[in-house]
N, C-alpha and C positions, 0 to 999 in steps of 0.2 A: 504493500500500500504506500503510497504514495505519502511524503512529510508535507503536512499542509501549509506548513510554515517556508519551505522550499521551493520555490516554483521547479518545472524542468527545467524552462532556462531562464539565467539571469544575465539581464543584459544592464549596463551599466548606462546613464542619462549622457548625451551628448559631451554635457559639461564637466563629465566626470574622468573622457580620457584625460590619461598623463598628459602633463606640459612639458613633464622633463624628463630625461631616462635616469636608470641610477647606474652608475659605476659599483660592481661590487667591490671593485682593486681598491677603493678607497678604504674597506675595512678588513681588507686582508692585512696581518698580523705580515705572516709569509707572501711579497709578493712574488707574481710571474719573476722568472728572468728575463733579463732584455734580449730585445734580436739580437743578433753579433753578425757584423760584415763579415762576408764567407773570406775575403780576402787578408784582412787584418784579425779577425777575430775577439774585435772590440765591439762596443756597446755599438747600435744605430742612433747615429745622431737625426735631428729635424733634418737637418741639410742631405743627412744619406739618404733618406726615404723619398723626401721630396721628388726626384726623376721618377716613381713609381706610383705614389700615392698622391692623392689632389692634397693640399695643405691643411687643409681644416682636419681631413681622416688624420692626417698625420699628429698632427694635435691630440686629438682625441686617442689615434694608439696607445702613445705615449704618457697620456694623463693620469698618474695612478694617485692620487689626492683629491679631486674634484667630485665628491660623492651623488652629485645631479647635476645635470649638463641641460639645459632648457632647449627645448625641441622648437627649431626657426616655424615660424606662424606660416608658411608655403608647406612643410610636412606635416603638419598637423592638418590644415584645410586638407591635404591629399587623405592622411588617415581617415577622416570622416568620410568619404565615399566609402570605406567598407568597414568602418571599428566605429564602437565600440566591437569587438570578436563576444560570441556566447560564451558564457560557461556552463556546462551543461551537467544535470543529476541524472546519471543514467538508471534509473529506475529501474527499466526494462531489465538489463541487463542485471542487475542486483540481485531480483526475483526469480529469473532464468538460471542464476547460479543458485539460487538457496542462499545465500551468504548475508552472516549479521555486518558484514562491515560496509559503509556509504562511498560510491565510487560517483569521481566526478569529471569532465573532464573540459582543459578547455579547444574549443575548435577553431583552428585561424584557416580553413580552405574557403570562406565568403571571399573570395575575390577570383578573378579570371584566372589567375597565375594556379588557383589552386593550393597555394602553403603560404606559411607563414616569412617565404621569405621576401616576399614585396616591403617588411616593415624596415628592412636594410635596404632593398635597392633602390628605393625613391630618395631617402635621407644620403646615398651615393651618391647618386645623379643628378640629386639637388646642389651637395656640394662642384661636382663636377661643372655642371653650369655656373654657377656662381663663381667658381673660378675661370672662365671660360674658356674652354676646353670643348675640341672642336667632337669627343665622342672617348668612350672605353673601350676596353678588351676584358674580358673573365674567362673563364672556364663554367663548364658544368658539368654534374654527374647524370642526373636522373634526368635533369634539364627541369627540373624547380625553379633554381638561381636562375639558370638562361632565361630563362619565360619572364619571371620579377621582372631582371634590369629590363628584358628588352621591351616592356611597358613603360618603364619609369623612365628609361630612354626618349621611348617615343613623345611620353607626354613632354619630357623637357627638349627635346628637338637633338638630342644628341644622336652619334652613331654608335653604334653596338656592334664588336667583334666577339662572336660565343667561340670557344671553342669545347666542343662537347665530346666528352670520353666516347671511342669510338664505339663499345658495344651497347650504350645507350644511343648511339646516333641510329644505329641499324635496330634497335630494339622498339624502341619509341619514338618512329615518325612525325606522330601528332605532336609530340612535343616540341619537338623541331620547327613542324610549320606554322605552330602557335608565334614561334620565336619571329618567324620571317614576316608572317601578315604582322607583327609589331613594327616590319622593317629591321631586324638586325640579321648580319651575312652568319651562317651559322657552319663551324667547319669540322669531320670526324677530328679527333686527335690520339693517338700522335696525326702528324700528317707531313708533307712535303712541302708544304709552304712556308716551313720555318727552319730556322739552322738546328735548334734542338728537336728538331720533331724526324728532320731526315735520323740523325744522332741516333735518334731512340730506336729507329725503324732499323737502323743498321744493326744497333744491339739487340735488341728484340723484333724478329720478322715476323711478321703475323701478330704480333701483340694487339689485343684487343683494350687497350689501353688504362688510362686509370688518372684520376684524378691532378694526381702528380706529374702527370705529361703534359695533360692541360692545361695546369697552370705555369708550365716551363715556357709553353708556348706563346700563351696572353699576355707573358710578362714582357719578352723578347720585341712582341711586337710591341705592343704599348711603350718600350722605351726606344724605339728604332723609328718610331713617328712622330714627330710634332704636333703638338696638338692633345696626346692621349694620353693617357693615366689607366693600369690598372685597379680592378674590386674587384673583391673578394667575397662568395656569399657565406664565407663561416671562419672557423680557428683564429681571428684577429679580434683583438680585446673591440676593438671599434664595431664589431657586429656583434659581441656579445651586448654591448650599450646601446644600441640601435635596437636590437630585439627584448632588452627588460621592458619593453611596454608590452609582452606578453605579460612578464611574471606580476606586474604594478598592474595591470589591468585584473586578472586573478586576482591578486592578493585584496585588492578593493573591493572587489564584488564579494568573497568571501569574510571579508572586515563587516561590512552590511548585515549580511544575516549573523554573523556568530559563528563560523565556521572556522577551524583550525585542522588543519590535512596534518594527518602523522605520516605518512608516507607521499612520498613528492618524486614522480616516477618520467624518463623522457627518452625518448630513443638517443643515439649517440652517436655520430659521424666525425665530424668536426668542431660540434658544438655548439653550433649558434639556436638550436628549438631548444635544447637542454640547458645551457646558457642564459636563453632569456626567459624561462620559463619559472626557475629556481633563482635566478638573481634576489630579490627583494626578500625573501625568505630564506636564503642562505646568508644574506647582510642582515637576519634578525639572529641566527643560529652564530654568527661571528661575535657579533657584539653580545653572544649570551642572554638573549633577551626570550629564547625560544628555541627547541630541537624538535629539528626533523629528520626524519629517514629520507636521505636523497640517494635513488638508483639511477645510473646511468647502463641503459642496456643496447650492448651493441650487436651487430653479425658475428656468429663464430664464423665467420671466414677472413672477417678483415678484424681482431682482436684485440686494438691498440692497447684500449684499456688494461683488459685481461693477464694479455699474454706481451705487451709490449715492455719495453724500455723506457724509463723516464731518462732520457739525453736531448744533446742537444744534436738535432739532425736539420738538415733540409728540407725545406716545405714539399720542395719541386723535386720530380726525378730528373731534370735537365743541372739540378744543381747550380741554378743560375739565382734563388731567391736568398733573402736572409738566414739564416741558423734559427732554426725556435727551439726552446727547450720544452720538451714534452714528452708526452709518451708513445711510442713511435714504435713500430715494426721496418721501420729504415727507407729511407726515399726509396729505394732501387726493387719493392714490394708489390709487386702485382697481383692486384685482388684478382678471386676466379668470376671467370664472365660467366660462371651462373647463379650469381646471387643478384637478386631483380630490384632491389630496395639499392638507395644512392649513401646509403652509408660505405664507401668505398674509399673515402682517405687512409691513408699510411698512418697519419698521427692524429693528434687532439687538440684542442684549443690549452696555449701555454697557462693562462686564468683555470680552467677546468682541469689542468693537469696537476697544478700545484693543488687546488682543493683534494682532489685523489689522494693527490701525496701522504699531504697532512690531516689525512682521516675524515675531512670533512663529507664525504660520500662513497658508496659502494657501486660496486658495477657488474655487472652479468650478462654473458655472451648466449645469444639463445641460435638455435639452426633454425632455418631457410623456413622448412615446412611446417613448422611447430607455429611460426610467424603469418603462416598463411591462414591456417588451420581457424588463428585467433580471430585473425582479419574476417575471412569467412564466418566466426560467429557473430562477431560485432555486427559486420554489415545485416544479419539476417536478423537480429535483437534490435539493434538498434538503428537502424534503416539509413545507417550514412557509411559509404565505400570508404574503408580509409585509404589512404598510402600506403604502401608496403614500409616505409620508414615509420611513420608514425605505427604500426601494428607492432612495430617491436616492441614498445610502453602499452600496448594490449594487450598483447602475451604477459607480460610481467603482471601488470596491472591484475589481471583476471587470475593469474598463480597467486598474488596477494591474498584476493579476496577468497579463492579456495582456501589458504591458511586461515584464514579471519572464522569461514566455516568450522574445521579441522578443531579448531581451539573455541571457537566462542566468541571473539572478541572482537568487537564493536570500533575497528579503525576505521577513521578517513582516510580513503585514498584517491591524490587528485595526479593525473598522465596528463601527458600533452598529446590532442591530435593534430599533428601539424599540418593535415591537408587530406587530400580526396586522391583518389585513386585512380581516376576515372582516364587518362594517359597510359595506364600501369596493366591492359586488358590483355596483354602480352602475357606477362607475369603471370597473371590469373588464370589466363586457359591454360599454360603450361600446367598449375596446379589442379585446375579440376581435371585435365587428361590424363591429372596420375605419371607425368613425366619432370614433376620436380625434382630436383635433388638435390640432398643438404655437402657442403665439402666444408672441413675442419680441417686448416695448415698442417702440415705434421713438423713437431718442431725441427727437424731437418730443413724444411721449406722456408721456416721460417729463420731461420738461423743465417739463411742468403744474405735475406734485407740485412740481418743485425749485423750482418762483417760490413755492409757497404757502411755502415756506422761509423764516424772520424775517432775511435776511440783512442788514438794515437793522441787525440786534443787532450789538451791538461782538463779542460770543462769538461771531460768526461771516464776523469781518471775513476770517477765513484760511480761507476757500470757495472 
């Protein structure tokens, strides 16, 4: 039965979005480490980033004191076409499991793009104009991020270079031509039109590529052009502050009725839905004001968190970007092309890695089919297709609430869905024809990526 006191969904009044984001860096104890130039293996200074990043991102990478940054009055009119985002009481789903414990979740696919990463690409590409800047270059996995900028592009009149990991180019067409009717030029990658992408094709033939290629390649061209700046739609502190207007949007609508989530659950790629969804309540868990169960659950086939390294590695496999320190299965790490969710980075956001580190959250690698399985019940409970990324905090989410059954015990637990699925039909018929398949690294395979690791660096004598 239904809390009458809870509506299903609560939507927050106009005037109630955020004005500002919050920086979590501000009250980390332990913060991130800084990029380090690949060349010298010193700190990045404003001036190093600048050739790659518009000025103002660069600011903001950089800002680890500023605990709310005030969102320019041009993003905020953008957000109001599609935000306030629901937060939703899955009821349904509650009752279909039997379970004493309250499951809620919030949903950002209200927009064309389908996830939540439009709330990064427009405050991009806002910057990017406003410095004017004749267009970007990015990457994309699932082609999420691609689809965002290449809206947030259009609307600000810039030009858009995607470069899209190749077995999502050949996988998910639609997602592609979403990119093109926005007008941005959309390319497999690796590929031939770049110095690092022939590189890669030479060391890896048939590679069906990976994250890390793609951004070898955006980067390369973005600084070989005038005019252009690469974005990124995750792992940089600046899109984890861009996207806490998930977690301040949540945290608001659940401050209203009286709600407190014991368990705070997100799928995990790079970080920017799990990032901005736990921000505002991991800065209440820092400053000791309140504790929560934060899970980060990723692919067991790409298992940074898990089974990774906390070092400092390369973003890129081209090895042309800064050092992050994180936790990392090694730039030179090629996810397998059959895992259909864009959780497919090598590493993790350097912000989310240090919380890893220092105990601030746990994380769990779930397989391929188990993810599907969840999806498929969600979608059939509660009649909204997720994402194969977001199903991964389904899966968890719904093992949660089966312990809460198990034991008795009456937790909140609030996931993030970061979007719709409905791109992903690929994916899905593979699953219902019963030709999916789950693959787990063997650590042999993965031991590759960790040699290509600089562990000869003094920064990563404690490996």
């Amino acid at each position: 039965m239904a809390d009458k006191n809870i509506p299903y969904k609560i939507y927050l009044k106009e005037d109630e979005i955020p004005k500002q984001w919050y920086n979590v860096r501000a009250d980390m104890k332990n913060k991130p480490a800084p990029l380090l130039n690949p060349a010298t293996h010193e700190p990045m200074s404003f001036d190093d980033l600048r050739p790659v990043f518009c000025d103002e991102l660069v600011k903001q990478e950089l800002d680890e004191t500023t605990p709310f940054i005030d969102i320019p009055e041009e993003i905020q009119s953008f957000y109001k076409m599609y935000r306030p985002a629901p937060l939703v009481r899955a009821y349904c789903l509650e009752e279909k499991l039997g379970t004493p414990a309250k499951i809620y979740y919030k949903f950002e696919g209200n927009n064309t793009s389908g996830s939540h990463k439009l709330n990064s690409a427009i405050a991009q590409a806002y910057y990017a104009k406003k410095q004017g800047l004749k267009g970007v270059t990015t990457e994309t996995g699932a082609g999420q991020w691609g689809t965002a900028l290449s809206m947030a592009c259009s609307y600000f009149g810039l030009d858009c270079k995607v470069f899209m990991v190749k077995v999502s180019y050949e996988q998910k067409p639609f997602r592609r031509e979403v990119m093109r009717t926005y007008g941005a030029s959309v390319t497999p990658s690796p590929s031939e039109t770049t110095n690092v992408g022939r590189k890669i094709l030479e060391k890896f033939p048939g590679t069906t590529g990976s994250l890390g290629c793609a951004i070898s390649e955006a980067v390369e061209v973005a600084t070989s052009n005038d005019g252009y700046r690469y974005v990124l739609g995750s792992v940089l502190n600046q899109v984890l502050l861009h996207q806490s207007i998930i977690g301040l949007e949540t945290k608001t609508a659940m401050d209203k009725y009286g709600i407190k989530p014991d368990i705070i659950i997100g799928c995990a790629g790079g970080g920017s839905n799990l990032g901005g969804l736990i921000s505002p309540f991991m800065g209440e868990k820092l400053r000791g004001e309140q504790d929560y169960d934060f899970i980060a659950v990723e692919p067991a086939s790409c298992p940074s968190f898990t089974r990774g390294k906390f070092a400092y590695d390369f973003c890129d496999t081209g090895m042309v970007c800064p050092l992050a320190k994180m936790y990392t299965l090694g730039s030179g790490f090629i996810p397998s092309a059959n895992h259909a969710g864009g959780l497919r980075f090598h590493g993790m956001s350097s912000t989310l890695s240090q919380l890893y580190h220092d105990g601030y959250m746990r994380a769990v690698a779930v397989e391929q089919t188990s993810v599907f399985e969840a999806a498929q019940q969600f979608a059939r409970i509660e009649g909204i297709l997720p994402a194969p990324e977001s199903s991964h905090a389904i899966k968890v989410a719904i093992d949660e609430a089966l312990k809460c059954k198990e034991t008795g015990e009456e937790k909140t637990i609030l996931f993030g869905l970061t979007g719709t699925g409905y791109f992903d039909m690929v994916a899905y018929q593979k699953f219902n024809d019963g030709v999916m398949t789950d693959y787990i690294p063997t650590d042999e395979e993965l031991q590759k990526g960790f040699d290509g690791l600089h562990t000869n660096f003094k920064l990563n004598a404690l490996i």
